[in-house]
C-alpha positions as a Markdown table, in Angstrom:
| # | Residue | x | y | z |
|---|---|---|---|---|
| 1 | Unk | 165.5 | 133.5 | 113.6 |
| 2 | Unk | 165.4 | 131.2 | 116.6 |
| 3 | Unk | 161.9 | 132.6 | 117.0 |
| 4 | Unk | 160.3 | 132.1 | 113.4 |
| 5 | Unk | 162.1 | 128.7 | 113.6 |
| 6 | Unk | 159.8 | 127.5 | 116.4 |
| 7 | Unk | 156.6 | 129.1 | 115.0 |
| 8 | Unk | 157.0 | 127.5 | 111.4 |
| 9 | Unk | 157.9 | 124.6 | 113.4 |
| 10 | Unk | 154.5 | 124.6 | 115.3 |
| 11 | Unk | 152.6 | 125.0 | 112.9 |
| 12 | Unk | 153.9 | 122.2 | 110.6 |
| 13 | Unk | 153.9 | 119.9 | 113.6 |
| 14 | Unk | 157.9 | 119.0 | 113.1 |
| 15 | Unk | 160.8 | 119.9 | 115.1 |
| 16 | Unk | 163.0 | 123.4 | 114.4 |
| 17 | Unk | 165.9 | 121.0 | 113.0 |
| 18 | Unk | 163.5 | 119.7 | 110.1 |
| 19 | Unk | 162.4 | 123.3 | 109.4 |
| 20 | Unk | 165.8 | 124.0 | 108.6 |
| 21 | Unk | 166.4 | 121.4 | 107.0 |
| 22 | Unk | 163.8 | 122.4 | 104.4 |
| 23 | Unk | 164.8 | 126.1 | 104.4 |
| 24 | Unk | 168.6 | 125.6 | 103.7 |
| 25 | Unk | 167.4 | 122.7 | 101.3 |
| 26 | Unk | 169.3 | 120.0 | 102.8 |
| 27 | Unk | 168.3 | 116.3 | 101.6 |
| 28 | Unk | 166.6 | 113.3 | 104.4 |
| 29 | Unk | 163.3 | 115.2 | 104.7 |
| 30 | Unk | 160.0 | 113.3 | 103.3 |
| 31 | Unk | 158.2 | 115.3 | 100.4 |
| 32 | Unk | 155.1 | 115.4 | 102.7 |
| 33 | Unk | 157.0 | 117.5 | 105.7 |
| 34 | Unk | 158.7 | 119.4 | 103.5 |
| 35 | Unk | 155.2 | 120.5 | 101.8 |
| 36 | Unk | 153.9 | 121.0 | 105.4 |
| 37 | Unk | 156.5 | 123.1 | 106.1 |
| 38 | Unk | 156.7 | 125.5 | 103.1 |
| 39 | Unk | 152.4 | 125.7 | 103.8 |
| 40 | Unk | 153.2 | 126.9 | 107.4 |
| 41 | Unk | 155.8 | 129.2 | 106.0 |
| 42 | Unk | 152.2 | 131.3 | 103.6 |
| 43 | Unk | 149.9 | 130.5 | 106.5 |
| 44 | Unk | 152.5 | 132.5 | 108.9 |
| 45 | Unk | 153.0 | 135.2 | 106.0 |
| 46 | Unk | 157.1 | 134.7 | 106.2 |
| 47 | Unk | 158.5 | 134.6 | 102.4 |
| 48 | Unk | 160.2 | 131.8 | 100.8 |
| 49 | Unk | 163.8 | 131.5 | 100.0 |
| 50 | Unk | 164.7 | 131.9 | 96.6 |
| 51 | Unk | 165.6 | 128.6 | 96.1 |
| 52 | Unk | 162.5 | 126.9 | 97.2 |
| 53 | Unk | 160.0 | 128.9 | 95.0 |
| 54 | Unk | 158.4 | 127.6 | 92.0 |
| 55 | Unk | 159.6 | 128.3 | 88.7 |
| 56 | Unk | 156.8 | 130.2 | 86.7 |
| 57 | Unk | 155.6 | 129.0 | 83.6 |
| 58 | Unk | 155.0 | 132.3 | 81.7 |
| 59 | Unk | 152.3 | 134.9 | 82.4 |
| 60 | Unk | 148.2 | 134.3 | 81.4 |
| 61 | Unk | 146.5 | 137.2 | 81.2 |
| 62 | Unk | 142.4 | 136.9 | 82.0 |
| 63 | Unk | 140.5 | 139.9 | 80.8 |
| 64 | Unk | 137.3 | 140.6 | 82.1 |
| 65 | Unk | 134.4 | 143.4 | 82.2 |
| 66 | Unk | 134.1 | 144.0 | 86.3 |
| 67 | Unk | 133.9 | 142.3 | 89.4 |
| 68 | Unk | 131.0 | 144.1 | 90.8 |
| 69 | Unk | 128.7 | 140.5 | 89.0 |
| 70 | Unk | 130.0 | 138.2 | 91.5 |
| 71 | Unk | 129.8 | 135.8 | 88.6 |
| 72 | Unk | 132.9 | 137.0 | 86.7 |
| 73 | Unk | 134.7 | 137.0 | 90.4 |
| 74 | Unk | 133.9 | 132.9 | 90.5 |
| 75 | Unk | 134.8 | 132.3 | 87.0 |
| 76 | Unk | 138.2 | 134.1 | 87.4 |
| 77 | Unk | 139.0 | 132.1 | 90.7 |
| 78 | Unk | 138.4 | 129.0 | 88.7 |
| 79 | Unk | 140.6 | 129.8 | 85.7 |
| 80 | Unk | 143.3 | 131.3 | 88.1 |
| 81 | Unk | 143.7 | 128.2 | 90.1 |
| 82 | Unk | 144.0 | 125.9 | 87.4 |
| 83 | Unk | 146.7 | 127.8 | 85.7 |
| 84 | Unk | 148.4 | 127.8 | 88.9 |
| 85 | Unk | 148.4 | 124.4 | 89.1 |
| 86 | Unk | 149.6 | 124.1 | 86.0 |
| 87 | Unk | 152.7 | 125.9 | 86.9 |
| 88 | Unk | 151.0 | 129.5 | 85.3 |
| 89 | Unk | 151.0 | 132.8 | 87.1 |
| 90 | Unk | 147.5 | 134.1 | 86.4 |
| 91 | Unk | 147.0 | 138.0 | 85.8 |
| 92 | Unk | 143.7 | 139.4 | 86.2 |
| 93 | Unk | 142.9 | 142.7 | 83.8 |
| 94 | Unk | 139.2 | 144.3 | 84.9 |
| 95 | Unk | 137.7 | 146.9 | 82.8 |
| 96 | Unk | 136.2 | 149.6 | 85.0 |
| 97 | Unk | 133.9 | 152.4 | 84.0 |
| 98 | Unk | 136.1 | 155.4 | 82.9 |
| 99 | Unk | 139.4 | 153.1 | 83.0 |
| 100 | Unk | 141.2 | 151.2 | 80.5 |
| 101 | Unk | 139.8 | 149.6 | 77.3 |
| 102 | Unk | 139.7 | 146.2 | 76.3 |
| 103 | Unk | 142.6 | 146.8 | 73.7 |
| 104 | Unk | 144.8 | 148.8 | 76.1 |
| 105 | Unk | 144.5 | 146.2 | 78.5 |
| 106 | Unk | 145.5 | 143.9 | 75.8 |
| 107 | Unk | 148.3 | 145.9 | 74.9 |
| 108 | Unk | 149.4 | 146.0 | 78.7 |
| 109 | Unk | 149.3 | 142.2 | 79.0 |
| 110 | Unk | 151.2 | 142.0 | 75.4 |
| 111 | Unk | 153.8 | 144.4 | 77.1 |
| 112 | Unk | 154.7 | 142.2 | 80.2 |
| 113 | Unk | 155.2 | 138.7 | 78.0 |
| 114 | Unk | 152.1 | 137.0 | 78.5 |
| 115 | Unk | 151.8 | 133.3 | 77.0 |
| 116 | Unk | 148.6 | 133.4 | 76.3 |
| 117 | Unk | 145.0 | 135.7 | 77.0 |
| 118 | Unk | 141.4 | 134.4 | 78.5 |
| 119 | Unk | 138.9 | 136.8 | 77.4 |
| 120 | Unk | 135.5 | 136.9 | 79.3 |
| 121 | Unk | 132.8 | 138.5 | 78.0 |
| 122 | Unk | 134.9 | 140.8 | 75.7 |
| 123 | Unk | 134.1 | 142.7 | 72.9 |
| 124 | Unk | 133.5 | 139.3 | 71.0 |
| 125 | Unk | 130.8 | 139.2 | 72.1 |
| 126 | Unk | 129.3 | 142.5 | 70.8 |
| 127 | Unk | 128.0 | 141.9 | 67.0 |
| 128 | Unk | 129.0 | 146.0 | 66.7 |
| 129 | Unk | 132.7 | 145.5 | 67.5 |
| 130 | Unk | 135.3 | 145.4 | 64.9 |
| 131 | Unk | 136.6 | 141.6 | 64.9 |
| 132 | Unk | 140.2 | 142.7 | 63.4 |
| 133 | Unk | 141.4 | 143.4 | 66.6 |
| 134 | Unk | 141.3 | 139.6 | 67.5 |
| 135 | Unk | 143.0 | 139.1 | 64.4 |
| 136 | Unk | 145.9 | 141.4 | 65.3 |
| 137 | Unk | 146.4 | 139.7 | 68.1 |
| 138 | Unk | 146.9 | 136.7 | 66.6 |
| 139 | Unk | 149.3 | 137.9 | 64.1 |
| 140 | Unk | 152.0 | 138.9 | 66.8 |
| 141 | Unk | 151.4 | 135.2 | 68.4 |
| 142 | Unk | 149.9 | 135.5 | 71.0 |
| 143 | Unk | 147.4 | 132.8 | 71.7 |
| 144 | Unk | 144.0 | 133.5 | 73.3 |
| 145 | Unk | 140.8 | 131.9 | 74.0 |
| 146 | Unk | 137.4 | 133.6 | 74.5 |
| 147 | Unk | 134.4 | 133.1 | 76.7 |
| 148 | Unk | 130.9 | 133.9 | 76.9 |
| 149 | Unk | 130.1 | 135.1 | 73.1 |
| 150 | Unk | 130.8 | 134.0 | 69.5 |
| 151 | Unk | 131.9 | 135.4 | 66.3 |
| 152 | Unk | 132.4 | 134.0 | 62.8 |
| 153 | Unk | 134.9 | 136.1 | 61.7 |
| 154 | Unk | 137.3 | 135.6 | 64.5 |
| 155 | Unk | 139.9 | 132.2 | 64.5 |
| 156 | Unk | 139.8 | 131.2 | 67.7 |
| 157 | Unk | 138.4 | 129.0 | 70.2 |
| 158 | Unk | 135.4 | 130.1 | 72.3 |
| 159 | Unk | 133.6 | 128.7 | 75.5 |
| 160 | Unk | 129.8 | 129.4 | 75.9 |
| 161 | Unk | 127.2 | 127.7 | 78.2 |
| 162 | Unk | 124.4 | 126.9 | 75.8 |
| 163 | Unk | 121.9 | 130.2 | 76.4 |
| 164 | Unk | 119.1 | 128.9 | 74.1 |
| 165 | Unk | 118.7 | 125.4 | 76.6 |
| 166 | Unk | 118.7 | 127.9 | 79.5 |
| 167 | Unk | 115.7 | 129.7 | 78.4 |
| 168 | Unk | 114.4 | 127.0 | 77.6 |
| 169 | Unk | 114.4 | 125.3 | 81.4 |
| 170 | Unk | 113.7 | 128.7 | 82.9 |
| 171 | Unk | 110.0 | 128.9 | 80.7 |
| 172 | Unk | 109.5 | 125.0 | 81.0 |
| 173 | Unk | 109.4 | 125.9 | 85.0 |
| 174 | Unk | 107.5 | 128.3 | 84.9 |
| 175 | Unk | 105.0 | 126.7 | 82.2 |
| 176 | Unk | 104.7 | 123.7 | 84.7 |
| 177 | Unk | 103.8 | 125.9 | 87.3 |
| 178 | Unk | 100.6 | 127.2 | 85.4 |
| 179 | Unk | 102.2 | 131.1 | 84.2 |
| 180 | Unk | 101.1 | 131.7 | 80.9 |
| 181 | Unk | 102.4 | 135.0 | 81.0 |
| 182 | Unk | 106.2 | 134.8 | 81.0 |
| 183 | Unk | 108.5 | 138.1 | 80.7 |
| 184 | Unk | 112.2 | 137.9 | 79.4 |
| 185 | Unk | 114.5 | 140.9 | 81.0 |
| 186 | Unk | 117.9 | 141.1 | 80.0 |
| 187 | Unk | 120.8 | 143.2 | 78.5 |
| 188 | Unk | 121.1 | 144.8 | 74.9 |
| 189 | Unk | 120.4 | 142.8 | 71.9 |
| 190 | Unk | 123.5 | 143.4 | 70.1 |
| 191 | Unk | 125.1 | 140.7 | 72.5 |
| 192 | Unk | 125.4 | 137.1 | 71.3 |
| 193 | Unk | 124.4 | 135.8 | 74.3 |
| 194 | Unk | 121.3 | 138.5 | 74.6 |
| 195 | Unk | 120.3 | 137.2 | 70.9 |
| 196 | Unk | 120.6 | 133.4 | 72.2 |
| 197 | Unk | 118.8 | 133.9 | 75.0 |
| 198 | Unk | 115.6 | 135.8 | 73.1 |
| 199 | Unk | 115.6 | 133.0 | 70.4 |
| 200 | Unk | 115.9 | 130.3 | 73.3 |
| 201 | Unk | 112.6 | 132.1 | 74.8 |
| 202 | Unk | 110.8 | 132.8 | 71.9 |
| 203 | Unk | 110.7 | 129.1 | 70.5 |
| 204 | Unk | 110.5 | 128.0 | 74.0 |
| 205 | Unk | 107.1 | 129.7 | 74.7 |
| 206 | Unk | 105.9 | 129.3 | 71.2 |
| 207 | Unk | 105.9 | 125.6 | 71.8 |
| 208 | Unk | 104.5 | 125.7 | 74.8 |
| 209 | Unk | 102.2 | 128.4 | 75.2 |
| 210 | Unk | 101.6 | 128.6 | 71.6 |
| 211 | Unk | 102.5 | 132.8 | 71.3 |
| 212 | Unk | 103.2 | 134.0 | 68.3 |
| 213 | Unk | 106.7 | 135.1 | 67.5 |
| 214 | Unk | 106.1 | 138.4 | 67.2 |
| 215 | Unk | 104.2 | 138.9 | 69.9 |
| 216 | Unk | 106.6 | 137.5 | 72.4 |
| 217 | Unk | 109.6 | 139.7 | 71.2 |
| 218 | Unk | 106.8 | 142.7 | 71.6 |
| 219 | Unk | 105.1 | 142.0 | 74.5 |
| 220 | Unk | 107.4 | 139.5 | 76.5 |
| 221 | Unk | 111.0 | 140.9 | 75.9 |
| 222 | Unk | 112.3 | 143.5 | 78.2 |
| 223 | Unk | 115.7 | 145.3 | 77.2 |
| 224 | Unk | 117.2 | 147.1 | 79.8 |
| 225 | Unk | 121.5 | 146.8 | 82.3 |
| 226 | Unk | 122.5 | 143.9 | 83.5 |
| 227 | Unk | 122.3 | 145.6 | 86.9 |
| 228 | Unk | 120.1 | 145.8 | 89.9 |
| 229 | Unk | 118.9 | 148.7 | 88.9 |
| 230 | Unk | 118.4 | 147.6 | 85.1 |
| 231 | Unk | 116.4 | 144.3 | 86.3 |
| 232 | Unk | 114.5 | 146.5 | 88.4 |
| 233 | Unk | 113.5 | 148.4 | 85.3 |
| 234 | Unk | 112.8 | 146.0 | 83.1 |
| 235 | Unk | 110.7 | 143.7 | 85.8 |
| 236 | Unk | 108.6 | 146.9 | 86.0 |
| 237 | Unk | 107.8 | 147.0 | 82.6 |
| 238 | Unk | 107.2 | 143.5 | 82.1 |
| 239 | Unk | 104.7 | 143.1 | 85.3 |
| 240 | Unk | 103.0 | 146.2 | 83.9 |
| 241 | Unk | 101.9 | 144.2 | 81.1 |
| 242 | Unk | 100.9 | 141.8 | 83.0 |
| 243 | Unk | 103.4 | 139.0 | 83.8 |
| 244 | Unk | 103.4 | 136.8 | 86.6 |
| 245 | Unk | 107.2 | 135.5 | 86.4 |
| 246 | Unk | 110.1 | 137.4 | 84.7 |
| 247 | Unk | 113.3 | 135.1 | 83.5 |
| 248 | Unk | 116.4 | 137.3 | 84.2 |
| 249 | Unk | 119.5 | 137.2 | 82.0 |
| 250 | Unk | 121.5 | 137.3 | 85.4 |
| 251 | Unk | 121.2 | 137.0 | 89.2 |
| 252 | Unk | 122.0 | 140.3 | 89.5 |
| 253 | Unk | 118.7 | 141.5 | 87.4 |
| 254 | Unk | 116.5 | 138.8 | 89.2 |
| 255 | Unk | 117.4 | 140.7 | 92.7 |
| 256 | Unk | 116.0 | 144.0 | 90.7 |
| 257 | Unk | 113.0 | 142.3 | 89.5 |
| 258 | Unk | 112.3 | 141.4 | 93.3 |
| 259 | Unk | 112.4 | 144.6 | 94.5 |
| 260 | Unk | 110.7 | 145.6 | 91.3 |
| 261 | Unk | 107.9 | 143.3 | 92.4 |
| 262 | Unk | 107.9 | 144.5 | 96.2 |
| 263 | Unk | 107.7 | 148.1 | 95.5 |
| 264 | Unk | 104.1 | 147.4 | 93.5 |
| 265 | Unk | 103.1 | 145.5 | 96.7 |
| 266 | Unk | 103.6 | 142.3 | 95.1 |
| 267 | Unk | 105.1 | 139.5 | 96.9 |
| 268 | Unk | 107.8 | 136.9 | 95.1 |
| 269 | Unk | 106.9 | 133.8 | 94.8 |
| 270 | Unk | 103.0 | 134.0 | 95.4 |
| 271 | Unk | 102.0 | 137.3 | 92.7 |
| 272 | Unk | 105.4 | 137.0 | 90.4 |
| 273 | Unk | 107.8 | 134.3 | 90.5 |
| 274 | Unk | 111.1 | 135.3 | 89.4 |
| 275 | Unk | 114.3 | 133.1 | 87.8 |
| 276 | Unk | 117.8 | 134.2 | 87.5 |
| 277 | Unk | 120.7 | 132.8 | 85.9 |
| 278 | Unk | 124.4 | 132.2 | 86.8 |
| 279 | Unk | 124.0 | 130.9 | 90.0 |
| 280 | Unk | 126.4 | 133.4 | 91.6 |
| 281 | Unk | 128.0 | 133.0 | 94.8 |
| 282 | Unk | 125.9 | 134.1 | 97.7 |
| 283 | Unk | 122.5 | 133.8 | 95.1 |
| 284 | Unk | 121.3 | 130.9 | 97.8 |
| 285 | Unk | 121.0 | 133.0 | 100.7 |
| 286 | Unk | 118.7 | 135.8 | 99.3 |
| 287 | Unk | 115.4 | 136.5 | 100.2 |
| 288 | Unk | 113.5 | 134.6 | 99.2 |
| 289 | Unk | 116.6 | 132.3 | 97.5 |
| 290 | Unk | 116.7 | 132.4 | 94.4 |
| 291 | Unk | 115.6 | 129.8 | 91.6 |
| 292 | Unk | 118.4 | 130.5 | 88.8 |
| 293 | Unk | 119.7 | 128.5 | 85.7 |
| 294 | Unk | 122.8 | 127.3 | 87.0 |
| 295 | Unk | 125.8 | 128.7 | 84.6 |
| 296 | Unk | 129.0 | 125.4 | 84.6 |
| 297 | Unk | 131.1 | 128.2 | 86.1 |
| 298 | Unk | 133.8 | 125.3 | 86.9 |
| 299 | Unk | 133.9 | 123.1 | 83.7 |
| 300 | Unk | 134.0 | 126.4 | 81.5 |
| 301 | Unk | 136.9 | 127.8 | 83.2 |
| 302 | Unk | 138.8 | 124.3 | 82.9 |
| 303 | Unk | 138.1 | 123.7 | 79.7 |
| 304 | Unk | 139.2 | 127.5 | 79.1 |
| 305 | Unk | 142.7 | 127.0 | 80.3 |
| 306 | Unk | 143.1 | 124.2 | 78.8 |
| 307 | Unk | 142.6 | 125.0 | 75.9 |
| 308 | Unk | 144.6 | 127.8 | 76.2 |
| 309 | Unk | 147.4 | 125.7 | 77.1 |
| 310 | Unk | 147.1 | 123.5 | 74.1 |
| 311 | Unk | 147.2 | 126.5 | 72.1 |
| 312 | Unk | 150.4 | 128.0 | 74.2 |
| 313 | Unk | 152.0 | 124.4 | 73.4 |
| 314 | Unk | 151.8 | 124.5 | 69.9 |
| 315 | Unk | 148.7 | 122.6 | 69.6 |
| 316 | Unk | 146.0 | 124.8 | 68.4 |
| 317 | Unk | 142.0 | 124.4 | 68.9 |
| 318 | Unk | 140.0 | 124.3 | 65.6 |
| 319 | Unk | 137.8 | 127.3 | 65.1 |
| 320 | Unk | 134.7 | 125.9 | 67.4 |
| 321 | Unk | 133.0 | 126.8 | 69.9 |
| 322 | Unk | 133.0 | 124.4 | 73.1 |
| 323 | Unk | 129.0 | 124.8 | 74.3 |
| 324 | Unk | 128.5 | 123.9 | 78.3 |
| 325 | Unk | 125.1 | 123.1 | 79.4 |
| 326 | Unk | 123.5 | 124.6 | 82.4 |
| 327 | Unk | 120.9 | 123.4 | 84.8 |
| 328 | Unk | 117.8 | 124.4 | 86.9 |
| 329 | Unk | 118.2 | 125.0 | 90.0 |
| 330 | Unk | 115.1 | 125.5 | 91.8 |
| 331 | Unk | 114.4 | 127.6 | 95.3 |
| 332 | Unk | 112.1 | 129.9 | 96.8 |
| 333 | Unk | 111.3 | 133.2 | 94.5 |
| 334 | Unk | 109.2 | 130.6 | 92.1 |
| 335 | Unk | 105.7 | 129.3 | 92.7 |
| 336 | Unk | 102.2 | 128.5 | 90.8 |
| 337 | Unk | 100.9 | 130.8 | 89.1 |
| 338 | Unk | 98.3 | 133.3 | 91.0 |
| 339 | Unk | 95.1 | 131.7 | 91.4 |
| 340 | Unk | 96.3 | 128.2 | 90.4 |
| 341 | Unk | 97.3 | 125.6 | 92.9 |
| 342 | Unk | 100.6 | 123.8 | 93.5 |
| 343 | Unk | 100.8 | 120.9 | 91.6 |
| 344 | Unk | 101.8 | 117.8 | 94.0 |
| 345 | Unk | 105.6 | 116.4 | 93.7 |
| 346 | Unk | 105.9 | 113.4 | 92.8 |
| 347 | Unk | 107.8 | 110.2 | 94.7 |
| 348 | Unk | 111.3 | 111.5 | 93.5 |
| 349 | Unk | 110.5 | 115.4 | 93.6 |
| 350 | Unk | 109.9 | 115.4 | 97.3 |
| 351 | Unk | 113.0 | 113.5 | 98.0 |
| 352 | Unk | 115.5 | 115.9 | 96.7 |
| 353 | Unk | 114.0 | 119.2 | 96.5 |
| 354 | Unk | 116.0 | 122.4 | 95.6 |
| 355 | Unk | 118.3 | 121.1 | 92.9 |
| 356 | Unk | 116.3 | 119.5 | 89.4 |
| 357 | Unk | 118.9 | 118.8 | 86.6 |
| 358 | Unk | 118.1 | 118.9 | 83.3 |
| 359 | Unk | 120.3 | 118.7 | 80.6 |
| 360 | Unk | 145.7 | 135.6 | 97.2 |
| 361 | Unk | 144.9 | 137.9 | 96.5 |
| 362 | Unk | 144.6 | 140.7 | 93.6 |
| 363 | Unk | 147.2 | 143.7 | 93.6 |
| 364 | Unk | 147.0 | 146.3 | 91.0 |
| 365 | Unk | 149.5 | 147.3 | 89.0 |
| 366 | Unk | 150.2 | 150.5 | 87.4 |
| 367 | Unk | 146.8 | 151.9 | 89.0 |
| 368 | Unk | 145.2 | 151.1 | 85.6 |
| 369 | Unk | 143.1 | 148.2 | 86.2 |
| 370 | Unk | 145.9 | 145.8 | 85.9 |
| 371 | Unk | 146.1 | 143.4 | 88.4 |
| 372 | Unk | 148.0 | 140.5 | 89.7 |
| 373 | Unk | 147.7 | 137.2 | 91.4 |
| 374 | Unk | 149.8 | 135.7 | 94.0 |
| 375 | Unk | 147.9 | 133.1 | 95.9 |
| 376 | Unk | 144.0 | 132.8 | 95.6 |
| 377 | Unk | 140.9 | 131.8 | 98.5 |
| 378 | Unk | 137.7 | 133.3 | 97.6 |
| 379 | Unk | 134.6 | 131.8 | 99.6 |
| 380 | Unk | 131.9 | 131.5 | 97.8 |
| 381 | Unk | 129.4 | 128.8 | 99.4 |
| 382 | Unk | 128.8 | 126.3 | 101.9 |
């Protein structure tokens, strides 16, 4: 004891007689060294007496697809620290091939007492799925918000970033670069924020380019996985009828597109310019970086939680949906157009380039997909 005493002690710069002090909750010790001292107590790993641990609020269970998109990884850090500091204890429920379903994990999370589910990219979002499930939720009163997808039939509160405006800044880049031939790759259509994105595009490069409709959702639109391996397919496609810059519907696809690109000999940015979208964690350091419609990771996941909350104390959200915009975010894997020279930046361009605006730890439980959150620290950029 004598020996933990002097280690918490060194590490929160006080004396052992302060440290315990705060362990045996005696009074005389300022709020600011007894905070340093229960930090020293997690950054040393020792546990802390009963009596000095935070009461929980309740459960919140967030419900997501996978973590392999290092997107829905940075969008549940966000939502689990805010409902931490909200007194919360965040439980995160992944859906993996050949593991649980979206409604067992619901049932799961109903099970253990949760206040209140975050659903992220859920079956909501699928115009195919049976909406009644939401509803059944609702009727055993549990209150939930969802993210990433609409639906008119479901009574709830949802939390999109606006795909149509995204589109439209990805092909507005590209347009001022001099491509005229603009490819769309992204997941399958029966997705609300596939069908955003394609009407986004499609009105986007009908006013600029002057395309017909139909010809754009022909020629331009590429359906494949929102995987590497999916972006890779699609970019294929798309540069085989002859596109110089493919818009991704993720960062994940725009990495497939570039290796689509380099395995027909092409080099990214001078042959095809690429653009992805999310802005994952990492996206900056790729080769080349990657220009990408930046997805408001943080002010989603806020505004999820508290509207979740809101519900959870009694005062409901009206049946909206809270729209986020995105911005452009412009790197390396975007250029002119082959054969057409950079135009010059202006004044204000070439004084802040890279960035153009326009608009802990997980254990599982159960081993079935169920995990939950003690303390959180993911690094995610400089």
């Amino acid at each position: 004891m004598t020996t933990r005493l002097a280690d918490i002690a060194a590490q929160a710069g006080v004396s052992e007689a302060t440290v315990s002090r705060v362990l045996n909750g005696k009074p005389g010790v300022a709020a600011t060294t007894r905070q340093s001292v229960l930090a020293a107590l997690d950054v040393l790993g020792y546990e802390r007496p009963v009596r000095l641990r935070q009461r929980s609020e309740g459960l919140v269970g967030l419900i997501t697809p996978e973590l392999e998109n290092p997107i829905f990884p940075a969008l549940a850090q966000v939502i689990g620290q805010a409902l931490t500091r909200q007194g919360y204890t965040p439980v995160l429920a992944t859906q993996t091939p050949g593991g649980s379903t979206e409604d067992e994990l619901t049932e799961m999370l109903v099970d253990r007492g949760v206040a209140g589910i975050i659903y992220v990219s859920g079956l909501h979002a699928d115009t195919t799925a049976d909406m009644q499930r939401y509803e059944r939720l609702r009727a055993q009163g549990v209150p939930f918000v969802l993210v990433d997808g609409f639906s008119s039939q479901v009574q709830a509160p949802f939390i999109s970033p606006d795909d149509r405006a995204a589109m439209s800044l990805a092909v507005t880049h590209l347009v001022s670069l001099g491509h005229t031939r603009i490819g769309l790759a992204l997941g399958p259509k029966r997705f609300v924020p596939v069908q955003r994105k394609i009407e986004g595009f499609v009105r986007t490069v009908q006013e600029q380019l002057g395309l017909g409709a139909e010809t754009v959702e022909k020629e331009l639109v590429q359906h494949s996985l929102y995987t590497l391996e999916g972006g890779q397919a699609a970019a294929s496609a798309l540069i085989g009828r002859d596109c110089t810059a493919v818009v991704c519907a993720s960062d994940m696809m725009a990495l497939g597109a570039i290796r689509a690109a380099r395995q027909l000999g092409l080099d990214v940015p001078k042959d095809v310019s690429v653009v992805g979208f999310d802005d994952s964690p990492l996206i900056a350091f790729t080769d080349p970086p990657l220009t990408t419609v930046r997805k408001p990771v943080p002010a989603m996941g806020q505004a999820a939680v508290r509207t979740l909350l809101e519900e959870i104390g009694g005062t409901p959200a009206p049946h909206s949906e809270f729209v986020f915009m995105p911005e452009l975010v412009v790197r390396g894997s975007t250029a002119s157009a082959p054969g057409r020279a950079r135009p010059p930046l202006t004044p204000r361009a070439a004084a802040a380039p890279g960035r153009m605006r326009v608009g802990s730890t997980w254990g599982m439980i159960g081993g079935r997909g169920l995990f939950w959150q003690t303390s959180c620290l993911w690094v995610t950029r400089p």
